[in-house]
C-alpha positions as CSV (number, residue, x, y, z in Angstrom):
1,X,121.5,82.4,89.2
2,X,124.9,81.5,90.2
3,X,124.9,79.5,93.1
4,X,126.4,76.3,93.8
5,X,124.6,73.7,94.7
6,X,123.9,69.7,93.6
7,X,119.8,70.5,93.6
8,X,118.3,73.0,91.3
9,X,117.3,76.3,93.5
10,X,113.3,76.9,93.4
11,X,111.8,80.9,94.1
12,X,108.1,79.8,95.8
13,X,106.0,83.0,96.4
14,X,103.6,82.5,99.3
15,X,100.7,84.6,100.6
16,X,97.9,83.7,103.1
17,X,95.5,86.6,103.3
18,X,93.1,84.6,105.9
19,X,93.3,83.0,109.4
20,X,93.8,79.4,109.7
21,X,95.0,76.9,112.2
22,X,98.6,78.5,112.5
23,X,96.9,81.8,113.4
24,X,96.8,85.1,111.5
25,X,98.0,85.4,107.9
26,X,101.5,86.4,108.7
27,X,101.4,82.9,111.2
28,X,100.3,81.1,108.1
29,X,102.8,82.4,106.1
30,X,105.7,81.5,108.8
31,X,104.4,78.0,109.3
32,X,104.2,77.4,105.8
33,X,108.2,78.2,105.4
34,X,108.5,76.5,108.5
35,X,106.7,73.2,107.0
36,X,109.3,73.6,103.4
37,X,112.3,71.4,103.7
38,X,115.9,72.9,102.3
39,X,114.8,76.5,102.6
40,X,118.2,78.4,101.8
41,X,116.8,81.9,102.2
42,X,114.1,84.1,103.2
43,X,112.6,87.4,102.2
44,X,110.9,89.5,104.4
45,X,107.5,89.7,105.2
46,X,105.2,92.0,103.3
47,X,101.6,93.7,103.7
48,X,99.8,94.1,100.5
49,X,96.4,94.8,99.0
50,X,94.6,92.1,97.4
51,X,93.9,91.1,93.4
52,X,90.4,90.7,92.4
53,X,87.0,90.7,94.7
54,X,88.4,89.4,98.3
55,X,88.9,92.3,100.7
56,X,91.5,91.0,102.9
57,X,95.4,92.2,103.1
58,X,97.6,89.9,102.4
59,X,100.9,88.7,103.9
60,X,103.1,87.7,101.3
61,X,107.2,86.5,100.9
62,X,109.5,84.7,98.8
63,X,111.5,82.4,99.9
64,X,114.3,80.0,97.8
65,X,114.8,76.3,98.4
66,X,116.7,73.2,97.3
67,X,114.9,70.2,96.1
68,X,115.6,67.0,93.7
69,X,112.4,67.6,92.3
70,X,111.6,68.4,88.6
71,X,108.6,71.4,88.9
72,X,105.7,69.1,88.3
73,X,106.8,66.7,91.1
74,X,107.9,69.7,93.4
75,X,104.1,71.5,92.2
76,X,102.2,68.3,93.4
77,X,103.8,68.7,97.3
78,X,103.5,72.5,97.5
79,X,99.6,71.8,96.6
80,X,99.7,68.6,99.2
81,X,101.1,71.7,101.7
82,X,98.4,73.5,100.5
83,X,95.5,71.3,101.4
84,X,97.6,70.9,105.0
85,X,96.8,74.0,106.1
86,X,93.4,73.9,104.9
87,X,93.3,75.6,101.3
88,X,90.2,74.7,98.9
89,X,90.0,75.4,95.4
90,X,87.6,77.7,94.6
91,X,87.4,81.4,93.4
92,X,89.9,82.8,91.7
93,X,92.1,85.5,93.9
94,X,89.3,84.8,96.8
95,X,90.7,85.1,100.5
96,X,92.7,81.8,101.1
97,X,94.9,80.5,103.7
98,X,97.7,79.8,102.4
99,X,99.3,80.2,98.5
100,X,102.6,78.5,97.3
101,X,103.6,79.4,93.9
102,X,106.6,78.5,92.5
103,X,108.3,81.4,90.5
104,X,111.1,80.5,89.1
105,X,113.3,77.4,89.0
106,X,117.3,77.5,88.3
107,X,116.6,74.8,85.5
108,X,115.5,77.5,82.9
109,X,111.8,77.3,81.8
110,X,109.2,74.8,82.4
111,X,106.1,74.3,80.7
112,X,103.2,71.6,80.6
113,X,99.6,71.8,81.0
114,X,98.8,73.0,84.7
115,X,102.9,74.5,85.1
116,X,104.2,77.2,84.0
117,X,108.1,78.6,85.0
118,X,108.4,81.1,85.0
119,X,105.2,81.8,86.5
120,X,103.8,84.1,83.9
121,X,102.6,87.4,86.2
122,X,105.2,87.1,88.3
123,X,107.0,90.2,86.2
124,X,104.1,92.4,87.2
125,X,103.8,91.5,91.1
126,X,105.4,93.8,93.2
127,X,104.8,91.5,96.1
128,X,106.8,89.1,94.3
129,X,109.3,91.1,92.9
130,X,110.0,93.4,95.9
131,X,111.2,90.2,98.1
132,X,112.7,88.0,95.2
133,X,115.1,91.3,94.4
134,X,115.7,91.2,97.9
135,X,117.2,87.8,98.5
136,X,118.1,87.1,94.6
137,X,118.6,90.3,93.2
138,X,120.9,89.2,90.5
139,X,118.6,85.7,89.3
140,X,118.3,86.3,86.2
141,X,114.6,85.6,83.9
142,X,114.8,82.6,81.6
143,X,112.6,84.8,79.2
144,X,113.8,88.5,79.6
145,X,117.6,87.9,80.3
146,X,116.6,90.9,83.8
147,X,117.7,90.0,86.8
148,X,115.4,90.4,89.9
149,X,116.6,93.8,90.9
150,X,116.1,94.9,86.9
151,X,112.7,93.9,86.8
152,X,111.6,95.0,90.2
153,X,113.0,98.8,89.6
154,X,111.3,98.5,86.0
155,X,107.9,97.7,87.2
156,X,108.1,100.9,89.7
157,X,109.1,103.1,86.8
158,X,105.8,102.2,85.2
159,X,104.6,105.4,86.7
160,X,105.6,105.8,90.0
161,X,103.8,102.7,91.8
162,X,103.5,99.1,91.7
163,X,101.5,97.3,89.1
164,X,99.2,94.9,91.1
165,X,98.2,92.2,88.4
């Protein structure tokens, strides 16, 4: 990624499939940029089906931000965000209010027990890729070398439609 800055550049995916205090998912979602400090862009919204048992639609976007913060430190306030708008820990890919991931950080690769960066299915997420490509389309992987707009074209070539993973 190739832009000039003095803090590192985060990618945080964030999803809310479930009403909370902000409102409807897609209010969730827009509070929860809202509540980021030193966002520098933002993708568009998206409607997508969900992973795993929970039968709600999800809102989902990317968006990229500035911060100081080394991963772990930067994990520990998107989970303190998190618990804000009234997320609980529970089952995996239930409905949830709010979800902050982070994807990818301009540093390179990050790994420790509990963080990943890359985030490691974020290659197979349309609803990741689709908005990354869209407001970093040449950010390139750590791991791969592809940038966004690579990956997200490759995934659709799969056969014809997103993965969902």
């Amino acid at each position: 990624m190739s832009i000039s800055t003095t803090y590192p550049i985060y990618a945080i995916a964030i999803g809310s499939n479930r009403r909370g205090r902000h409102g409807s998912p897609r209010a969730e979602v827009l509070a929860a940029i809202a509540a980021l400090p030193r966002v520098t862009a933002v993708s568009r919204l998206i409607e997508t089906a969900p992973i795993g048992p929970s039968i709600r639609r999800f809102t989902n976007a990317v968006i990229l931000l500035e911060s100081a913060d080394p991963p772990p430190m930067l994990l520990l306030r998107l989970k303190a965000i998190e618990r804000q708008f009234g997320r609980r820990r529970g089952q995996r890919w239930a409905a949830r209010v709010i979800d902050l991931d982070i994807v990818l950080w301009s540093g390179g690769a990050w790994r420790e027990p509990g963080l990943i960066v890359p985030h490691v299915a974020f290659r197979s997420r349309d609803f990741v890729l689709a908005p990354l490509a869209d407001i970093a389309p040449q950010w390139r992987d750590p791991q791969s070398g592809r940038t966004m707009r690579q990956l997200a074209t490759r995934l659709h070539m799969v056969d014809r439609k997103p993965v969902r993973s």
